[in-house]
C-alpha positions as CSV (number, residue, x, y, z in Angstrom):
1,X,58.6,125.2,-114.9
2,X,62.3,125.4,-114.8
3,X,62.9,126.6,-118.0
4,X,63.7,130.4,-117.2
5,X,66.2,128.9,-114.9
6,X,68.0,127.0,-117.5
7,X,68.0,130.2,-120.2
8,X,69.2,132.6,-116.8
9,X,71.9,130.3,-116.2
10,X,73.1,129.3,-119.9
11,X,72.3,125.7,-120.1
12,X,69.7,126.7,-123.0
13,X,70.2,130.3,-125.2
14,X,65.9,130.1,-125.8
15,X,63.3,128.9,-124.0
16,X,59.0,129.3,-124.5
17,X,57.5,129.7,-121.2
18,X,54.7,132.0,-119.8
19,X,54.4,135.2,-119.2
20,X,52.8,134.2,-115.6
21,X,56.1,132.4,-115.0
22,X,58.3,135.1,-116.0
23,X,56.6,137.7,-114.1
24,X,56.2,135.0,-111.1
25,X,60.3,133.8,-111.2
26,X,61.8,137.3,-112.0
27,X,64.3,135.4,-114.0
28,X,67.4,137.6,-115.5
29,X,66.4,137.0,-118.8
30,X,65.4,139.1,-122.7
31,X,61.9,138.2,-123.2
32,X,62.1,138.8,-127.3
33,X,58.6,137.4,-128.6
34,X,55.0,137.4,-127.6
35,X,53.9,134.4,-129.1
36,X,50.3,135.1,-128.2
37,X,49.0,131.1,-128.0
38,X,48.5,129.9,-123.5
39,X,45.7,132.5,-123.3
40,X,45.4,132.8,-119.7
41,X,44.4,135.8,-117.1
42,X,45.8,136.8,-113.7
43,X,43.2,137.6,-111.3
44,X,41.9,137.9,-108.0
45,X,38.8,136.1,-107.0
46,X,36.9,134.9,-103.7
47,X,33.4,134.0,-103.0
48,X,30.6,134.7,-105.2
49,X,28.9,136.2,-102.3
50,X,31.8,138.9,-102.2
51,X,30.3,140.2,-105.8
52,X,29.5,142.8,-107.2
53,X,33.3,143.3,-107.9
54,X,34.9,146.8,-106.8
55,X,36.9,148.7,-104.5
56,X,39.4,146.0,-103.4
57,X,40.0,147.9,-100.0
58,X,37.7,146.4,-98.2
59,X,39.7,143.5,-98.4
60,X,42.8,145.0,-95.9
61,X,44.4,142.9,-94.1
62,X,42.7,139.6,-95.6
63,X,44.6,136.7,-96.4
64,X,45.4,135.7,-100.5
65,X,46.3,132.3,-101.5
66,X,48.2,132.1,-104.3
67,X,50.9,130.0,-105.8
68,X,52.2,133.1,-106.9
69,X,53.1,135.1,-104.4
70,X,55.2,138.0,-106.3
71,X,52.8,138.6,-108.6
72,X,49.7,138.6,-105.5
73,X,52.3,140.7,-102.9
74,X,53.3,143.0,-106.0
75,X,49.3,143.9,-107.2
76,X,48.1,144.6,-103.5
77,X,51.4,146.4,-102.8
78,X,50.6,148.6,-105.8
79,X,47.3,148.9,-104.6
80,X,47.9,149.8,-101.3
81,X,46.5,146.9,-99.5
82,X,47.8,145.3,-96.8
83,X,47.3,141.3,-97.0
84,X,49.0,138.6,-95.9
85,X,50.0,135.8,-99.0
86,X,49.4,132.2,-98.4
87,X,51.5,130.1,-101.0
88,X,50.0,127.2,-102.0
89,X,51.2,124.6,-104.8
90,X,47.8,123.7,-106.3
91,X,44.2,123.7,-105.4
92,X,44.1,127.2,-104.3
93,X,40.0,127.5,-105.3
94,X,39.8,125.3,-102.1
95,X,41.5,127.8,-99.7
96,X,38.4,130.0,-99.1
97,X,35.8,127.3,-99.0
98,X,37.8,125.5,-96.3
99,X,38.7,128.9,-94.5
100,X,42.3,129.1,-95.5
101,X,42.0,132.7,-97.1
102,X,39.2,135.2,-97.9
103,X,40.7,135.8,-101.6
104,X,43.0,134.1,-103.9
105,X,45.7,135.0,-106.8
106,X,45.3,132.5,-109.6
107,X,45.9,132.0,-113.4
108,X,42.3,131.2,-115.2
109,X,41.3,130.8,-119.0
110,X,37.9,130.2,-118.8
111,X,36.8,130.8,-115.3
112,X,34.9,127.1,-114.9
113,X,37.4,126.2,-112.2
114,X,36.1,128.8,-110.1
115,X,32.4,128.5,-111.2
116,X,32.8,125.1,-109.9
117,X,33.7,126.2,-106.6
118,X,31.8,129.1,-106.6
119,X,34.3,131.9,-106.9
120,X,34.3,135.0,-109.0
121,X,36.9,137.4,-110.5
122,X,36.8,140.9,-108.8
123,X,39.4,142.3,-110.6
124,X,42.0,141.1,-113.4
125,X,45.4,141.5,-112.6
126,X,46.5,141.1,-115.9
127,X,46.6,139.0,-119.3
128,X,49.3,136.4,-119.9
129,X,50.6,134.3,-123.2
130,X,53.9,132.2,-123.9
131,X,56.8,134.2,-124.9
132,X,60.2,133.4,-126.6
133,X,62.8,133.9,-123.7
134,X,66.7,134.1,-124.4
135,X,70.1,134.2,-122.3
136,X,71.7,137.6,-122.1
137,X,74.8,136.6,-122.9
138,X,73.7,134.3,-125.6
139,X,71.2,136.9,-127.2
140,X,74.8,139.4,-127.6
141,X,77.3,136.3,-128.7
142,X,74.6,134.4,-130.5
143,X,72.8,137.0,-132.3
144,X,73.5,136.2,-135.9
145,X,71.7,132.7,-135.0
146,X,69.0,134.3,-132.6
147,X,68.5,137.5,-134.2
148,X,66.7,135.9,-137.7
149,X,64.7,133.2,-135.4
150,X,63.1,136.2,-133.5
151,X,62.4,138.3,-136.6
152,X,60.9,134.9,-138.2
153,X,58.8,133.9,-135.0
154,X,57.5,137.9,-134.8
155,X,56.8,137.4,-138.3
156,X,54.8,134.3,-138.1
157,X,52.6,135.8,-135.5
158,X,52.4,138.8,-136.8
159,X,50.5,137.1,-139.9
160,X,48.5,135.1,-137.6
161,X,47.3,138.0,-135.9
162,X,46.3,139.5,-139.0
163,X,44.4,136.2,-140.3
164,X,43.1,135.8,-137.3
């Protein structure tokens, strides 16, 4: 999505986009609200052979296929393991059935993606949910207009949460 792109530059003061996005564009932008709605998980998976899930070391030098490669390069960076990142545009649950990668990065809500092509999580990177983005300089000029729209929208889930 290109939305983080038009809050960073100032052709929109807000925008709603994912967390996965954010973290994935490294946008210069306030993220102001967890909306908590777009439920998704970053994870790492590969062949359910590969299971039980544990120490990802054994996967050195293996090659991820993501279409997020910040977020995959970041995690096994962190980690301390050496991989080399594939980016892909779609259909990354192919890439290790076809012998493009061992593992891959992905986004997943309810896993039956990779069920279907017989994948596994080994480890969650982390969780993921839309957030209320704004423009830097906007969120300082603008505030008297964004400021009650943020308290409202953190109010409004807020109450959700606690209704459940």
């Amino acid at each position: 999505t290109d939305i983080p792109t038009f809050v960073e530059y100032g052709a929109a003061d807000l925008g709603i986009v994912g967390k996965d996005t954010i973290v994935e564009d490294n946008k210069n932008v306030y993220e102001l609200v967890d909306l908590k709605f777009g439920y998704c998980r970053f994870v790492v998976a590969g062949p359910e052979k590969l299971l039980p899930p544990g120490d990802l070391t054994r996967f050195s030098h293996a090659r991820v296929a993501t279409k997020f490669p910040r977020v995959a390069e970041t995690f096994f960076k962190e980690k301390g393991i050496q991989v080399e990142v594939v980016k892909l545009h779609g259909n990354i649950e192919l890439a290790p059935r076809v012998g493009l990668s061992d593992l891959i990065v992905d986004i997943v809500s309810t896993g039956r993606t990779l069920r279907e092509n017989k994948l596994a999580i080994l480890e969650e990177i982390f969780p993921a949910t839309a957030r209320l983005i704004a423009n830097r300089v906007s969120f300082r000029m603008k505030s008297e207009i964004i400021q009650p729209l943020q308290d409202k929208m953190k109010e409004v889930v807020e109450k959700e949460d606690l209704e459940g």
